[in-house]
C-alpha positions as CSV (number, residue, x, y, z in Angstrom):
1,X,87.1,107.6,-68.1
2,X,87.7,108.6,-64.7
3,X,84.2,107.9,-63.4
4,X,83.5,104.9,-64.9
5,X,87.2,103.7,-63.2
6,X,85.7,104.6,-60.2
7,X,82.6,103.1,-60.9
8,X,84.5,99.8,-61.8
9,X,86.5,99.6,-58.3
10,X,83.3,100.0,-56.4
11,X,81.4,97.3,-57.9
12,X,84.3,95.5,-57.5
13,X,84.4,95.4,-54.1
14,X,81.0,95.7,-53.9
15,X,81.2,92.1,-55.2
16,X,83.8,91.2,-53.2
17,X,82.2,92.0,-50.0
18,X,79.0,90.0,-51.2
19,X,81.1,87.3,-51.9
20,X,82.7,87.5,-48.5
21,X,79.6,87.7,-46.7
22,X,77.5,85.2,-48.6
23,X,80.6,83.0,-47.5
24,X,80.5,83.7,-44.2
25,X,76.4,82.9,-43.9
26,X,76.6,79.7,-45.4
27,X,79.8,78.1,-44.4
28,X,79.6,75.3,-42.2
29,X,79.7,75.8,-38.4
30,X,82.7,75.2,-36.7
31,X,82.3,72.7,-33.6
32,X,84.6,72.1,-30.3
33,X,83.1,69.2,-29.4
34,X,82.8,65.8,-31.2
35,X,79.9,66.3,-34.5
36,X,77.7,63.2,-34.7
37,X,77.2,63.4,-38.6
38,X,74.7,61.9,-39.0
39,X,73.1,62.5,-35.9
40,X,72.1,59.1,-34.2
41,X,68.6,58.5,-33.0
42,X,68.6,57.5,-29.2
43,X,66.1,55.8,-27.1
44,X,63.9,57.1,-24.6
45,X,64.4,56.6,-20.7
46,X,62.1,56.9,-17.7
47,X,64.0,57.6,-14.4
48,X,62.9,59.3,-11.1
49,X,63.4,62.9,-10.2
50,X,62.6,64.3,-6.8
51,X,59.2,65.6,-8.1
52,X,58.2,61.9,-9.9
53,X,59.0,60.1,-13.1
54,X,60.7,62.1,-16.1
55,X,61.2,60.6,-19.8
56,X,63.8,62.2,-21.8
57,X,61.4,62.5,-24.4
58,X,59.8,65.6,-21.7
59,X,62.1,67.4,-22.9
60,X,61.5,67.3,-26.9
61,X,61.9,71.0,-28.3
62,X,64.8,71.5,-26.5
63,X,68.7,70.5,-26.9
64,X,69.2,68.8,-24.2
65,X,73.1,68.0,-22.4
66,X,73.1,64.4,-20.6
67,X,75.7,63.2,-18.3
68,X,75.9,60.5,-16.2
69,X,77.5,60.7,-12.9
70,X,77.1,60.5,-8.8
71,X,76.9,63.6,-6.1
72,X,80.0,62.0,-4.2
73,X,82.3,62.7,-6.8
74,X,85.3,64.5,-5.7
75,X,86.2,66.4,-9.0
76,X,84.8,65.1,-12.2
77,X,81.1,65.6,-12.0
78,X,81.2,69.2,-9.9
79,X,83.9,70.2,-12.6
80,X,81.4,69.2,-15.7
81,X,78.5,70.7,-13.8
82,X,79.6,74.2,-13.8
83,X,81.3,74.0,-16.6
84,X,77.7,73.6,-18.2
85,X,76.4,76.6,-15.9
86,X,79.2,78.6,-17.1
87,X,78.2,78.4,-20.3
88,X,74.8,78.6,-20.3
89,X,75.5,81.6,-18.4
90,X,76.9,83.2,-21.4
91,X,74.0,82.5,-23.9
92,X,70.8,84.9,-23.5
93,X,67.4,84.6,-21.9
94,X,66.3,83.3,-24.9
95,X,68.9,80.9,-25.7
96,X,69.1,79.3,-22.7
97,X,65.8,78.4,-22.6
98,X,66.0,76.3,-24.7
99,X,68.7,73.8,-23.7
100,X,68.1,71.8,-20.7
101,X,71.1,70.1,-18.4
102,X,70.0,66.4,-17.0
103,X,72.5,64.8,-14.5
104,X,71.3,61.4,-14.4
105,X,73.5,59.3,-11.1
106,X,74.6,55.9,-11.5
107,X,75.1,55.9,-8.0
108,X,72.1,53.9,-7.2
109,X,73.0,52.5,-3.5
110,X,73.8,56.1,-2.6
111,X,72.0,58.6,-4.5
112,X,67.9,59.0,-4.3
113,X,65.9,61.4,-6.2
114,X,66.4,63.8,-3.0
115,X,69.8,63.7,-2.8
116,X,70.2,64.5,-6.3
117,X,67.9,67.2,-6.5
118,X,69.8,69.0,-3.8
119,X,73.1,68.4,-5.9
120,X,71.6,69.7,-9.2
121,X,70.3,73.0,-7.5
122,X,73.5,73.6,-5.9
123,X,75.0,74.5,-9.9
124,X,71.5,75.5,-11.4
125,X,68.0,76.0,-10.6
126,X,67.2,74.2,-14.0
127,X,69.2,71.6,-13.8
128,X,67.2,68.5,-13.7
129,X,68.5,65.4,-11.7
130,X,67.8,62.1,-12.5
131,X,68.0,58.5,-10.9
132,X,66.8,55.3,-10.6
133,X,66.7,51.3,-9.6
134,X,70.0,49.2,-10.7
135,X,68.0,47.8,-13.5
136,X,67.0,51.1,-14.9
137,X,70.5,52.9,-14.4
138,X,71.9,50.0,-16.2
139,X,69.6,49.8,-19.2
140,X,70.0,53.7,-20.2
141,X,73.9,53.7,-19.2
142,X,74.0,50.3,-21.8
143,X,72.0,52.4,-24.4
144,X,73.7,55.9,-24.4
145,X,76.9,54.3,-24.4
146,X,77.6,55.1,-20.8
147,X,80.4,52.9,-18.7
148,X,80.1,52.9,-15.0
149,X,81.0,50.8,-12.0
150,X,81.0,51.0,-8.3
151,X,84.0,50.3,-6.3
152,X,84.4,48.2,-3.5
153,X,83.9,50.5,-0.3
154,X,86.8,51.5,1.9
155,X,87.0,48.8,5.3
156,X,87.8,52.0,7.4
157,X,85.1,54.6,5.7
158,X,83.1,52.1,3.9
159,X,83.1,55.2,1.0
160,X,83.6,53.9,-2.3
161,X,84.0,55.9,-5.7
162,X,82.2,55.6,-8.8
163,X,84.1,54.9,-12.2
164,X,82.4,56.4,-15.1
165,X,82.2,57.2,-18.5
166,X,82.8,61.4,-18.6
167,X,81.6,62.9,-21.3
168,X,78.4,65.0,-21.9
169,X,75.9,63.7,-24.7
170,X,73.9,66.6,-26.7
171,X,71.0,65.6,-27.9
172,X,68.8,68.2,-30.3
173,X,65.3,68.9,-30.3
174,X,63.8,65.6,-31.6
175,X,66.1,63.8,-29.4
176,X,68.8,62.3,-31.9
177,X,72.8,62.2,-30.4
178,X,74.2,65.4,-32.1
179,X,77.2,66.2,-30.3
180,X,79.7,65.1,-27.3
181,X,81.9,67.1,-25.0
182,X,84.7,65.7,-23.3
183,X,86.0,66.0,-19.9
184,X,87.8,69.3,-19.7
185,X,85.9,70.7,-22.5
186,X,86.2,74.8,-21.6
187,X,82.5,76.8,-21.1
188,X,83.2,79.5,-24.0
189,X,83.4,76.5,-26.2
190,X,80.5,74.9,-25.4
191,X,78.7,77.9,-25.1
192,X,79.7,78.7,-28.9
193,X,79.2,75.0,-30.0
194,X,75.2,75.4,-28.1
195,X,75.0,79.0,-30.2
196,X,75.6,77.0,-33.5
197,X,73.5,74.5,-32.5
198,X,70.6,76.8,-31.4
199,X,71.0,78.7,-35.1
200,X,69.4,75.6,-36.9
């Protein structure tokens, strides 16, 4: 009697723990950021990078974080920017390879492929930065959802600032809007929302 009461408690918990951990495997991912469920197709865009024209579509295979800004900002954009290193600093080798940070400026009086490129190192060596003519900026800004306008420049300085839409799009590997951070979103959550991602 005794052993088979002992038998009954372990396959009881036995069960339990299977239950637990089949639960665990298969229960949806928890997200920080904004889930596009569905995930929403998105166009493709050419713009210029310091080493030639780049298509968005390059960078197919990988998830791929998109933000839209301008190297003078004074706190937004350098904020976002190393957030994102931050948190791809916390996923492995392996991992990381396989999400890819584009910084695309809308500054497009101030900013050329040059000047970006320098910006984009200055937070990663991967980093790719991306700009291009009014016409161009405009068209994928318009497509991806992106609001942006330049300000009338100072009479004394003549610097002006750049108003802007500031959050970060996450596209995955077939290049379909899966995810959004906000401005302010913290690196260990985007690093754990890229882990979930990267698990699919």
């Amino acid at each position: 009697m005794k052993n088979w009461r002992v038998f009954y408690v372990a396959t009881t918990l036995f069960v339990l723990f299977a239950v637990a951990a089949l639960y665990e495997y298969t229960k949806p991912a928890s997200y920080h950021g904004a889930l596009i469920d569905p995930p929403k197709a998105m166009p493709d865009f050419a713009l210029q990078s310091v080493n030639g024209l780049v298509r968005l579509s390059d960078f197919r295979g990988k998830y791929v974080a998109l933000y839209f800004g301008y190297t003078s900002c004074p706190d937004i954009c350098p904020t976002t920017l190393a957030g994102l290193k931050a948190a791809i600093s916390k996923l492995d080798n392996r991992e990381a390879s396989q999400v890819q940070v584009i910084f695309v400026s809308v500054d497009y009086k101030r900013d050329t492929p040059e000047t970006v490129a320098g910006y984009v190192r200055n937070f990663h060596p991967d980093f790719v930065g991306l700009t291009g003519t009014q016409t161009e900026i405009d068209q994928a800004a318009q497509e991806f959802g992106i609001y942006y306008k330049l300000n009338a420049p100072d009479p004394a300085t003549g610097f002006y600032s750049v108003d802007h839409t500031a959050i970060v799009l996450v596209l995955d590997r077939q290049g379909n809007l899966v995810l959004t951070w906000d401005y302010g979103q913290q690196p260990d959550e985007i690093a754990s929302d890229l882990g979930n991602l990267l698990k699919k």
